[in-house]
VMD Tcl script that draws the C-alpha trace (Angstrom):
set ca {
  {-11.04 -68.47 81.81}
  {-10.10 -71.90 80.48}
  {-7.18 -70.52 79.41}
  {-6.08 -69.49 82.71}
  {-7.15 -72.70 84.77}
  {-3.51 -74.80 84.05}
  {-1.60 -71.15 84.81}
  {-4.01 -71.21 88.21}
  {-3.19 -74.79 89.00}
  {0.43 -74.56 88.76}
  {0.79 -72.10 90.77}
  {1.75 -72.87 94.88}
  {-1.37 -74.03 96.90}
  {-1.96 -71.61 100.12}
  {-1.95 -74.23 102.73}
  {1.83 -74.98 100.76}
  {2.34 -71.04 101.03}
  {1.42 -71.34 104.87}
  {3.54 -74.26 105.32}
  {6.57 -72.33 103.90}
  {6.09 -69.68 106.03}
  {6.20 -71.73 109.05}
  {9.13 -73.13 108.31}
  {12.17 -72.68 110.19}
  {14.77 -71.59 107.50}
  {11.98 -68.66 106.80}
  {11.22 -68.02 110.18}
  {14.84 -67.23 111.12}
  {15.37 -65.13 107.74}
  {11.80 -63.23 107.74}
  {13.58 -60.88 110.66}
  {16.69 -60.25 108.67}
  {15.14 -59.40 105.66}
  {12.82 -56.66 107.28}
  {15.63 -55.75 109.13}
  {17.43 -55.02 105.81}
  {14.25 -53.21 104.52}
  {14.28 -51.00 107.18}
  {17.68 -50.15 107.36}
  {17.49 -49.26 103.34}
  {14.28 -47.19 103.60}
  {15.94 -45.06 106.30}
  {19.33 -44.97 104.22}
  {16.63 -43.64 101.46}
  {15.33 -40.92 103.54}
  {18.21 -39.42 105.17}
  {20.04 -39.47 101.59}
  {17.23 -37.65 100.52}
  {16.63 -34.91 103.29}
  {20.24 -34.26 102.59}
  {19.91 -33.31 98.87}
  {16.60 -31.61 99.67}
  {18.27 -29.42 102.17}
  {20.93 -28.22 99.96}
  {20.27 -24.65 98.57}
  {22.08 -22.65 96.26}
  {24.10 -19.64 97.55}
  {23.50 -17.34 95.00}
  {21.13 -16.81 91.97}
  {21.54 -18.88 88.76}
  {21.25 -15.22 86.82}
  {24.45 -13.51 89.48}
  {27.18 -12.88 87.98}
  {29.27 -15.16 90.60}
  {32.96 -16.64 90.14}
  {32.45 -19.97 90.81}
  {36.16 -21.15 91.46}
  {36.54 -18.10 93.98}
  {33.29 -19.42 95.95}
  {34.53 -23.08 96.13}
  {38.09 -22.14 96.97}
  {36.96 -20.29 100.02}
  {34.65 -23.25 100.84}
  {37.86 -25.91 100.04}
  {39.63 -23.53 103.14}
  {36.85 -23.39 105.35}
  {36.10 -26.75 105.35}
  {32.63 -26.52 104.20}
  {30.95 -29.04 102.52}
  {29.54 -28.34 98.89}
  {28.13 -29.69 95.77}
  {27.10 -28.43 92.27}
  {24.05 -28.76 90.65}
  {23.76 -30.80 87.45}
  {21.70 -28.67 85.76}
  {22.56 -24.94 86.56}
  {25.99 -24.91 87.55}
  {25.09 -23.33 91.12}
  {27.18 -24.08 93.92}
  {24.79 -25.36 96.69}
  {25.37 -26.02 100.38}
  {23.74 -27.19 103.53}
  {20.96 -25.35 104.54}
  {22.38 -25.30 108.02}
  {25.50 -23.52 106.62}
  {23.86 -21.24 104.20}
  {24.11 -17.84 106.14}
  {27.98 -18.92 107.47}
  {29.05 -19.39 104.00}
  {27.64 -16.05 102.48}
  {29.16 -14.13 105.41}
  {32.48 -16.27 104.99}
  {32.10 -15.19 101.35}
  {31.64 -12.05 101.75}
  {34.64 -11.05 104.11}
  {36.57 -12.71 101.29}
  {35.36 -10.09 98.84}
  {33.38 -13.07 96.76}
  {30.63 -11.43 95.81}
  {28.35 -10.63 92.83}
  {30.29 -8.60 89.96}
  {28.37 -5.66 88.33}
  {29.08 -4.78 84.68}
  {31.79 -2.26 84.60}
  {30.88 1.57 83.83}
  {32.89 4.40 82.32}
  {35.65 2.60 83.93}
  {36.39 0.88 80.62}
  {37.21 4.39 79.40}
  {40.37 4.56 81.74}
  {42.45 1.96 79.95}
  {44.96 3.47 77.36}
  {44.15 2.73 74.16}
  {47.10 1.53 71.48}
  {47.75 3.17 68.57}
  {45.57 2.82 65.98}
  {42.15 2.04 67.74}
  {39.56 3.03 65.53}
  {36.91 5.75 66.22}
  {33.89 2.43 66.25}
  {36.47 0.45 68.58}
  {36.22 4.05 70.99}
  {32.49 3.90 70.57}
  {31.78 1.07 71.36}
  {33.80 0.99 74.43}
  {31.94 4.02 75.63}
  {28.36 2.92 74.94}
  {29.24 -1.07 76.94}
  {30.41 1.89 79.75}
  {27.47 3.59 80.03}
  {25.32 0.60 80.00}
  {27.16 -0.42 82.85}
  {26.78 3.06 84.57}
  {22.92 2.60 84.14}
  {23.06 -1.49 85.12}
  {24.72 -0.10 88.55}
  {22.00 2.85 89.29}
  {19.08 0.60 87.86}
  {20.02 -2.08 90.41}
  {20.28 0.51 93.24}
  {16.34 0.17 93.34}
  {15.41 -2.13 96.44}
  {13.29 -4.17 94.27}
  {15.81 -5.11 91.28}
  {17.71 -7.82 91.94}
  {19.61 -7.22 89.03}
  {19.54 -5.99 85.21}
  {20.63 -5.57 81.85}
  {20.68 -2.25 79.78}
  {21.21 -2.35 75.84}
  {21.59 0.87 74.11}
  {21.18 2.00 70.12}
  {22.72 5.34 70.18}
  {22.26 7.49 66.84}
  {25.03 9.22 65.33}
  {25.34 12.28 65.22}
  {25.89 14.15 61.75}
  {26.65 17.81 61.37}
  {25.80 17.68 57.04}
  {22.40 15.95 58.14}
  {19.67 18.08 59.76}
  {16.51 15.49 60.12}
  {18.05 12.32 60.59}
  {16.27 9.32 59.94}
  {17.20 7.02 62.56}
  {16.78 7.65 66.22}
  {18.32 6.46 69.60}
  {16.41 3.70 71.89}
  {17.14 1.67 74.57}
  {15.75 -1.86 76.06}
  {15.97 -2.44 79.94}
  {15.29 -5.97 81.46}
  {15.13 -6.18 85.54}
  {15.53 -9.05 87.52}
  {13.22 -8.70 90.18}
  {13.18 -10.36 93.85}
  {10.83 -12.79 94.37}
  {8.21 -11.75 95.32}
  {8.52 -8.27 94.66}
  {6.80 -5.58 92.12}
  {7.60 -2.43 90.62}
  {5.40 0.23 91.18}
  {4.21 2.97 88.27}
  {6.80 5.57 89.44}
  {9.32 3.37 90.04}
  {8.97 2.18 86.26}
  {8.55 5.60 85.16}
  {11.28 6.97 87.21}
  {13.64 3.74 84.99}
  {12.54 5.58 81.89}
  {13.74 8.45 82.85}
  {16.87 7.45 84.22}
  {17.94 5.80 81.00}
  {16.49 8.50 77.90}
  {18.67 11.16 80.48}
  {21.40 9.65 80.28}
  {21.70 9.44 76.53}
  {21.29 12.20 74.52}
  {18.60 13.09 72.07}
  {17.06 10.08 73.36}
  {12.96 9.97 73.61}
  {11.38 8.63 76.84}
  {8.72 6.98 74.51}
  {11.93 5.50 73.12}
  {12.61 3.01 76.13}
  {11.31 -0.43 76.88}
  {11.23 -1.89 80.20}
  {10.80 -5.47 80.35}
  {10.51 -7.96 83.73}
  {12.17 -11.70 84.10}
  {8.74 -12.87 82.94}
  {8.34 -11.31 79.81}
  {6.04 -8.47 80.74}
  {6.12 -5.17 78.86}
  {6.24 -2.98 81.79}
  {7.00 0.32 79.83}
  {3.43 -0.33 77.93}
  {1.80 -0.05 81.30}
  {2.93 4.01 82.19}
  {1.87 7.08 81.36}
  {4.92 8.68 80.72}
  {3.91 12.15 81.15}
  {2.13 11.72 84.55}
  {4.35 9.02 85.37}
  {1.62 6.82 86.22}
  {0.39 3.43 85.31}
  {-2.98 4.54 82.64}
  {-5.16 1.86 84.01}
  {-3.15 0.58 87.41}
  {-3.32 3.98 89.19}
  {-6.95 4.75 88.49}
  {-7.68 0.85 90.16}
  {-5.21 1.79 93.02}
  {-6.28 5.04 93.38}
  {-9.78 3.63 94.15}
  {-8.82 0.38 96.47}
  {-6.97 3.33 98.54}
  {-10.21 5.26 98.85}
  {-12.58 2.82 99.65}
  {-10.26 1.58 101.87}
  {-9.88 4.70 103.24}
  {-13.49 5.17 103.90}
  {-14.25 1.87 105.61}
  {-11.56 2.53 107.72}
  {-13.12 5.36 109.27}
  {-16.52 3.83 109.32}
  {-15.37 1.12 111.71}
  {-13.22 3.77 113.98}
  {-16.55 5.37 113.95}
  {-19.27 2.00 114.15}
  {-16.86 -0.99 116.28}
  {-16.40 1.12 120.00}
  {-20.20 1.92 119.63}
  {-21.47 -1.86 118.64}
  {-19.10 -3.86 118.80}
  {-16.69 -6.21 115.65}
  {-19.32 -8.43 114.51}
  {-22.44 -6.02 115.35}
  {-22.69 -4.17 111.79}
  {-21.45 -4.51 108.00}
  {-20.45 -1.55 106.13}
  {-19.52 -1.28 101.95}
  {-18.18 1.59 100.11}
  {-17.91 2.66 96.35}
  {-16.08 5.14 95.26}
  {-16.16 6.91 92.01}
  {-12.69 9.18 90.68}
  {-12.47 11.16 87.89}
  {-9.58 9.66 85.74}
  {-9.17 12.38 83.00}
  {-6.97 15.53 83.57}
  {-8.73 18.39 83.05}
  {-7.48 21.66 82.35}
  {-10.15 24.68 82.54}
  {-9.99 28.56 82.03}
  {-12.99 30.53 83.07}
  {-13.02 34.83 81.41}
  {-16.14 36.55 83.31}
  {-16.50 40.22 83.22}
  {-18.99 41.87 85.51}
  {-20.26 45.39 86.84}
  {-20.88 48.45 84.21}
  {-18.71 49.37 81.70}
  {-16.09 52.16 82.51}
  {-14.23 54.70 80.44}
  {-10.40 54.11 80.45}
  {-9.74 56.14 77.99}
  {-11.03 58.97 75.85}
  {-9.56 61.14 73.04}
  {-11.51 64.16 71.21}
  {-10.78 66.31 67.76}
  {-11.87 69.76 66.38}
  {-11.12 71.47 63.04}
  {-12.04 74.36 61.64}
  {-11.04 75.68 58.26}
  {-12.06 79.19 57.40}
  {-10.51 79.86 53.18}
  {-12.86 79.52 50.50}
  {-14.14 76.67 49.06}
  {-12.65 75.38 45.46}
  {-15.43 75.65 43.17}
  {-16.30 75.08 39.60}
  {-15.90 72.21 37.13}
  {-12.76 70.19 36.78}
  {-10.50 71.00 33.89}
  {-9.49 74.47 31.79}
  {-12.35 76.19 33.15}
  {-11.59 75.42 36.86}
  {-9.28 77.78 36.54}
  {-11.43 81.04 36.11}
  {-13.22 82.53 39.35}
  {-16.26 81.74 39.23}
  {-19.32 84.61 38.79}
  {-20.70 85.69 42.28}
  {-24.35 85.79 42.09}
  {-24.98 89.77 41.90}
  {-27.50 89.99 44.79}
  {-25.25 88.18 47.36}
  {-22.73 90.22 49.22}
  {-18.83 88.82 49.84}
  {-19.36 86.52 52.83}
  {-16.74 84.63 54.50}
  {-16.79 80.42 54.11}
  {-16.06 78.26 56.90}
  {-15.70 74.65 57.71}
  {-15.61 72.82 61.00}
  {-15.18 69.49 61.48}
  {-14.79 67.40 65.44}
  {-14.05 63.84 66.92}
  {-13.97 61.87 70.09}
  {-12.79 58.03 70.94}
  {-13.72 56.89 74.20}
  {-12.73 53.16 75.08}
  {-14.83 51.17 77.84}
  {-13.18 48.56 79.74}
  {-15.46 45.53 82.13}
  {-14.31 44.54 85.34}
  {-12.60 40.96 84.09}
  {-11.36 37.80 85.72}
  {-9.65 34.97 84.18}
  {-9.70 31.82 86.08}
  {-7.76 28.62 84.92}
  {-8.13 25.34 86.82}
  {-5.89 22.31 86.47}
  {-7.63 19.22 87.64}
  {-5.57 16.42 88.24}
  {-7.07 12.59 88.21}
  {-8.34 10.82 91.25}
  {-10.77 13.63 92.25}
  {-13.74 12.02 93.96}
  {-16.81 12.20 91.46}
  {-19.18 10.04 93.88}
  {-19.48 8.28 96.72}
  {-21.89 5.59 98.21}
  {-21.86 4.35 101.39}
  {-24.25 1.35 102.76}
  {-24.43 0.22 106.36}
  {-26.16 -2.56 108.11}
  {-27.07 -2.82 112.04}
  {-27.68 -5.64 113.94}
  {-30.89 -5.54 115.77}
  {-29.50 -7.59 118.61}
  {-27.06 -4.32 119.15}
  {-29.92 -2.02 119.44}
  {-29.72 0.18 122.53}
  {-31.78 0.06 125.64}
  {-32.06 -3.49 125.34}
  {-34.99 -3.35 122.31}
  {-35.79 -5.61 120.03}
  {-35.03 -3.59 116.86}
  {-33.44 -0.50 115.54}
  {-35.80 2.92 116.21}
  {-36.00 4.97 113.65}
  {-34.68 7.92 115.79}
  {-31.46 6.25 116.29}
  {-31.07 4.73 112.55}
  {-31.22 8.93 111.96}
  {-28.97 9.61 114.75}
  {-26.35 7.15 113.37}
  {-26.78 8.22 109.81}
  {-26.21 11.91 110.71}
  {-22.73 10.67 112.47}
  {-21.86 8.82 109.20}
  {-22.53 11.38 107.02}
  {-19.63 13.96 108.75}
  {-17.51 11.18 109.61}
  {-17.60 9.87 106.06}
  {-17.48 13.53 104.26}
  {-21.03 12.64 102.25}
  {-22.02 15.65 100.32}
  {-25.27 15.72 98.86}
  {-24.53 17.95 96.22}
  {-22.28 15.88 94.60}
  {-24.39 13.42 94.35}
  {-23.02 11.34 97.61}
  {-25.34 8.22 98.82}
  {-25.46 7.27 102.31}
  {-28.17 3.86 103.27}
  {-28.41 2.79 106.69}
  {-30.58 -0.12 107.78}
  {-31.39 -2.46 110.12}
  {-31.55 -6.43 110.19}
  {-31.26 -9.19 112.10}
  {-28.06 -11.13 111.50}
  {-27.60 -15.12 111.87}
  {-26.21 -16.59 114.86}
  {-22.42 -17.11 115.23}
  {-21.34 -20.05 114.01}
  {-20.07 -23.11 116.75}
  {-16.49 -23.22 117.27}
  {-14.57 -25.29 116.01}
  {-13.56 -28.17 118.62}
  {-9.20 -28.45 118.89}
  {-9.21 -31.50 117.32}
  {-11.64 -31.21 114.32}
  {-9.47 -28.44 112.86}
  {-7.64 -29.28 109.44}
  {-3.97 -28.46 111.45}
  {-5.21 -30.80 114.03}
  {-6.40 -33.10 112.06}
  {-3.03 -33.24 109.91}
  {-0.47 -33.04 112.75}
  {-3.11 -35.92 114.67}
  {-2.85 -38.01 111.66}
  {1.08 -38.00 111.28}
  {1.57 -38.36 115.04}
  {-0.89 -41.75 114.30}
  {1.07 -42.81 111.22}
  {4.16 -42.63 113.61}
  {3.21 -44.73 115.95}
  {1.64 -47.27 113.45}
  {5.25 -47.40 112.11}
  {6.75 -47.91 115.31}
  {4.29 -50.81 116.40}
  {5.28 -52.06 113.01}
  {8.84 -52.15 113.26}
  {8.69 -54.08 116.89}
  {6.21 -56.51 115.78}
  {8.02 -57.64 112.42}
  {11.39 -56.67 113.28}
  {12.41 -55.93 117.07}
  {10.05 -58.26 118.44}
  {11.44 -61.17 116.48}
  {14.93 -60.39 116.83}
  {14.59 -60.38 120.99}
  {12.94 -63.50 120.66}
  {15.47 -65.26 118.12}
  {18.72 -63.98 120.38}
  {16.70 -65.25 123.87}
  {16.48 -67.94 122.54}
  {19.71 -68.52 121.21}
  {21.53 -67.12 124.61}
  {18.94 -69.88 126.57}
  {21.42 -73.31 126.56}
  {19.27 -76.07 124.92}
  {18.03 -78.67 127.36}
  {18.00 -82.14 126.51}
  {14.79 -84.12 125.93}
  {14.48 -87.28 125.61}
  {12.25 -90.18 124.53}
  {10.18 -90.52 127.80}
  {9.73 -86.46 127.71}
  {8.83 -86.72 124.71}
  {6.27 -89.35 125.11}
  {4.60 -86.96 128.20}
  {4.73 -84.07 125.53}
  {2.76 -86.09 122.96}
  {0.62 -87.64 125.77}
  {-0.17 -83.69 127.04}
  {-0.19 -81.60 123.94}
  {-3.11 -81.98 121.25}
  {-0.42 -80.87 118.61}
  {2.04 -83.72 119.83}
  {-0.78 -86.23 120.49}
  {-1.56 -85.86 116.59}
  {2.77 -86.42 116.28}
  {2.63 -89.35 117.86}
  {-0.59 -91.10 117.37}
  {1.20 -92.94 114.10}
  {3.37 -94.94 117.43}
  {0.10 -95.92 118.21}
  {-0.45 -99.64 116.66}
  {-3.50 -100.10 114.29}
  {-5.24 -102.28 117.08}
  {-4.94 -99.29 119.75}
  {-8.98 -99.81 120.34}
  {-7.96 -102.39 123.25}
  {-6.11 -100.45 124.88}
  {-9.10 -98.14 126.08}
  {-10.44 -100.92 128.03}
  {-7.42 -101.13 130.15}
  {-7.64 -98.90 133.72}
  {-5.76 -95.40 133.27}
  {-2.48 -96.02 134.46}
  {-1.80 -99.20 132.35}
  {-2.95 -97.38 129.31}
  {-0.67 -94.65 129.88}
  {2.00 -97.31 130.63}
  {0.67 -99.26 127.04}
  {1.22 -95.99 125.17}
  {4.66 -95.03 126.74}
  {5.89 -98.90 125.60}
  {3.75 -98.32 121.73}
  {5.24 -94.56 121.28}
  {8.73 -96.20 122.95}
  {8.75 -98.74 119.80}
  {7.75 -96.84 117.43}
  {9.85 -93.67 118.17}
  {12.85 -96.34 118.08}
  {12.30 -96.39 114.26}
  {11.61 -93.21 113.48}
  {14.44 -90.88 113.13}
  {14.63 -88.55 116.16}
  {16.15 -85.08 116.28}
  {19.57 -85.32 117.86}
  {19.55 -85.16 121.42}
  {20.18 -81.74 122.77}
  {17.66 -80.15 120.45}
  {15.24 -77.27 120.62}
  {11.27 -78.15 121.50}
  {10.30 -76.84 118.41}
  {12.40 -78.89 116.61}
  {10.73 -82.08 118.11}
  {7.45 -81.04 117.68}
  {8.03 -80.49 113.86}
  {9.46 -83.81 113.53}
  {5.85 -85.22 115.67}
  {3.70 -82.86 112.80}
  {5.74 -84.79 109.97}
  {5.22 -88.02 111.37}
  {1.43 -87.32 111.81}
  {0.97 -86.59 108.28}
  {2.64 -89.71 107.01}
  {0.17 -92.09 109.84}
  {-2.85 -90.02 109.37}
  {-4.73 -93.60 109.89}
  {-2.73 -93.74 113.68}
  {-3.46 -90.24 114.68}
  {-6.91 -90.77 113.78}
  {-7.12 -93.60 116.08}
  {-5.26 -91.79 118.65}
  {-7.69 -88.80 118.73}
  {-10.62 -91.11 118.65}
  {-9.02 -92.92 122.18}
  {-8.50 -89.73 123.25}
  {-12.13 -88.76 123.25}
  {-13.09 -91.54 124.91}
  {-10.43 -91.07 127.74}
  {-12.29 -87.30 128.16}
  {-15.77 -89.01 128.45}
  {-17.03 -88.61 124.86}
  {-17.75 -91.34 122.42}
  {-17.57 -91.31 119.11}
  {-20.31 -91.62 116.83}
}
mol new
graphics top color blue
foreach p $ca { graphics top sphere $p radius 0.5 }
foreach p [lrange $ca 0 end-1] q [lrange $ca 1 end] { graphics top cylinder $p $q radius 0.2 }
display resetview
């Protein structure tokens, strides 16, 4: 703190600050000098509302001749700038949608990639089989760029293909075809799961032996859309089943408050609603057979063989006829033999059900009344109507109890509404009150320190000065307590007499002292401004501060008060 005490007492006094202020050379240039402030701060802002209201009239990512855009503006007379940065060519907002029309009747548009048309130009002699190729796969890209971009929510985009070759000496080739897509979307916009699945399929049919599982779809942002869609559904794996649920819940409260708001009213009940879908595809066959068993077909078999049996033991001696037993007569031998096949058949059915995702597995349902809604004027709910209304629920809402289906209806009281909310204590009131305040704070500003002292300063200079002269300005001194104190150092140092004297001869002694005195002091010029003699009286006070002392001290006593 020591330290800082000689830095403190070098620096200006206040009362010298003051001083300076009141001086006339600052006086007259305080007005210019706001006046200059204020005419830069509004050069500031209306330089800067211009650039801010300068937009771009296409995207930085279109493919967009410059020099064709600006010579059409050049003709038109339009007024245009580029941005340091991008490149863009940006105009006034005001002439945004003139110069896109004027741009557009001039054909000045944005350029898609070219297609198959690159196939049209003759080739010279000698262009190699890669050379044709290559010209053919930058031609479909550009076929698939224009249909890609067709979509109302792609902006624009850029297709890159790998396309195998084909070999007719190689049967499982190694390498295989793929493609990479990246869309440009509008802002604010979002592709949906088919849309993204419909992209997919676009590009692997246009290429040959290309897999969908192949392409990759990727947004301005980076995301991996592709990773996001079941290809074979064509649905987003995780997306759809949340959308697919939103929809039905929405679905249902939407037909609880058709049923609920022309019976009580908007703010007279609360309903919520869960839904539970089945997200797996399911894919059932069902064989039953039933009734007795019937004959469908049948198939019988009867033989009969009437020689004589082969008898006797293998080998040499098989071939001699055997001895007859002498006491049994020659009898005839036969053999019969007989078969059936009958085949029984059920009454069968075979029943195979495809289940698609999104079938509803359950649903609950809870809603709350307001007692002060109760009919009849009653103080609660009855339990007779609480039935009543949960029967109408439960067909409006489809609730099946054998599904599993929950349906809770009760009855409670529900706060008060809150208070409105006065005009003027709303946050848009509030804001738009505050800048309308801020205005005129500005404006009672600006004529205070700047129009204010300019009227004065150029009334004052269009007034013609009036000449004053010594007796005036003897009455002003005599008159005004600022120039008494001016010219109590006229006064002589033995000015106590002179209070003795009867009133008009001490005015007369103080015109004749101020008169003398005022002879040596150096006056103004005559012709000049009151203010100008009256800071000539304050610098003559404070070199006699003895005089004025004395003066103010007669003074008193000319009022009736004496001095201590």
């Amino acid at each position: 703190m020591s330290a800082l005490t000689p830095i403190l007492q070098r620096l200006p006094q206040p009362s010298k600050i003051a001083s300076a202020l009141r001086s006339e050379a600052v006086s007259k240039l305080l007005p210019v000098v706001f006046l200059a402030i204020a005419l830069t701060a509004l050069v500031m802002m209306f330089v800067w509302q211009n650039q801010s209201n300068y937009r771009p009239l296409f995207g930085a990512r279109e493919n967009v001749p410059s020099a064709d855009m600006m010579s059409v503006l050049d003709a038109e007379g339009i007024a245009y700038r580029l941005h340091p940065e991008t490149g863009q060519v940006l105009v006034a907002e005001s002439n945004l949608g003139r110069a896109r029309m004027l741009l557009a009747a001039r054909g000045v548009v944005a350029r898609l990639p070219d297609g198959l048309e690159l196939m049209d130009k003759s080739d010279p002699l000698g262009v190699t089989q890669f050379v044709q190729d290559v010209r053919f796969r930058r031609g479909l890209e550009g076929e698939l760029v224009q249909s890609i971009t067709a979509l109302e929510p792609v902006k624009s985009a850029r297709v890159h293909l790998s396309i195998a070759r084909a070999s007719t000496f190689v049967l499982n080739a190694t390498e295989a075809s793929s493609a990479s897509v990246v869309v440009h979307l509008h802002p604010g916009r979002e592709l949906e799961a088919e849309q993204i699945a419909s992209i997919i399929k676009l590009v692997s049919g246009s290429v040959s032996n290309l897999a969908a599982d192949r392409v990759t779809v990727v947004d301005q942002a980076g995301r991996l859309l592709s990773s996001r869609v079941d290809i074979k559904a064509g649905l987003d794996s995780t997306g759809f089943a949340n959308e697919s649920v939103r929809k039905a819940q929405e679905g249902l409260l939407r037909n609880a408050h058709q049923l609920l708001q022309p019976i009580l009213g908007v703010n007279n009940y609360n309903v919520s609603a869960s839904v539970e879908l089945h997200q797996d595809n399911v894919k059932e066959t069902q064989e039953r057979y039933e009734g007795d068993p019937r004959i469908t077909s049948e198939a019988s078999r009867e033989e009969m063989n009437r020689q004589p049996q082969a008898l006797g033991i293998p080998g040499s001696l098989s071939n001699r006829p055997a001895n007859p037993p002498p006491d049994e007569e020659d009898k005839p031998s036969t053999a019969e033999r007989s078969a059936a096949t009958r085949q029984y058949a059920y009454d069968r059915s075979v029943t195979t059900i495809e289940r698609a995702r999104g079938q509803v597995k359950k649903i609950s349902v809870a809603v709350v009344l307001n007692n002060a809604a109760a009919p009849a004027g009653a103080q609660a709910w009855a339990p007779a109507e609480i039935a009543r209304m949960e029967q109408v629920l439960r067909g409006g809402l489809g609730i099946d109890t054998a599904r599993g289906d929950q349906l809770v209806v009760s009855a409670m009281a529900f706060p008060a509404p809150p208070a409105a909310v006065a005009w003027y204590a709303e946050p848009q009131s509030i804001f738009t009150l505050t800048g309308w305040g801020l205005s005129a704070l500005g404006a009672l500003l600006a004529y205070l320190l700047i129009a204010r002292p300019l009227i004065r300063r150029f009334t004052r200079d269009a007034t013609p000065p009036r000449e004053v002269g010594t007796s005036e300005l003897v009455e002003l001194g005599l008159r005004d307590g600022d120039g008494a104190a001016g010219v109590a150092g006229a006064l002589p140092a033995g000015a106590g007499a002179v209070a003795a004297l009867p009133q008009p001869a001490r005015d007369q002694n103080k015109r004749d002292s101020m008169g003398s005195l005022l002879e040596n002091y150096n006056l103004p010029p005559p012709g000049s401004p009151v203010d100008v003699l009256v800071d000539h009286l304050r610098d003559l006070a404070t070199k006699e501060p003895e005089r004025v002392a004395e003066v103010v001290k007669q003074w008193v006593q000319k009022n009736g008060h004496q001095p201590a």
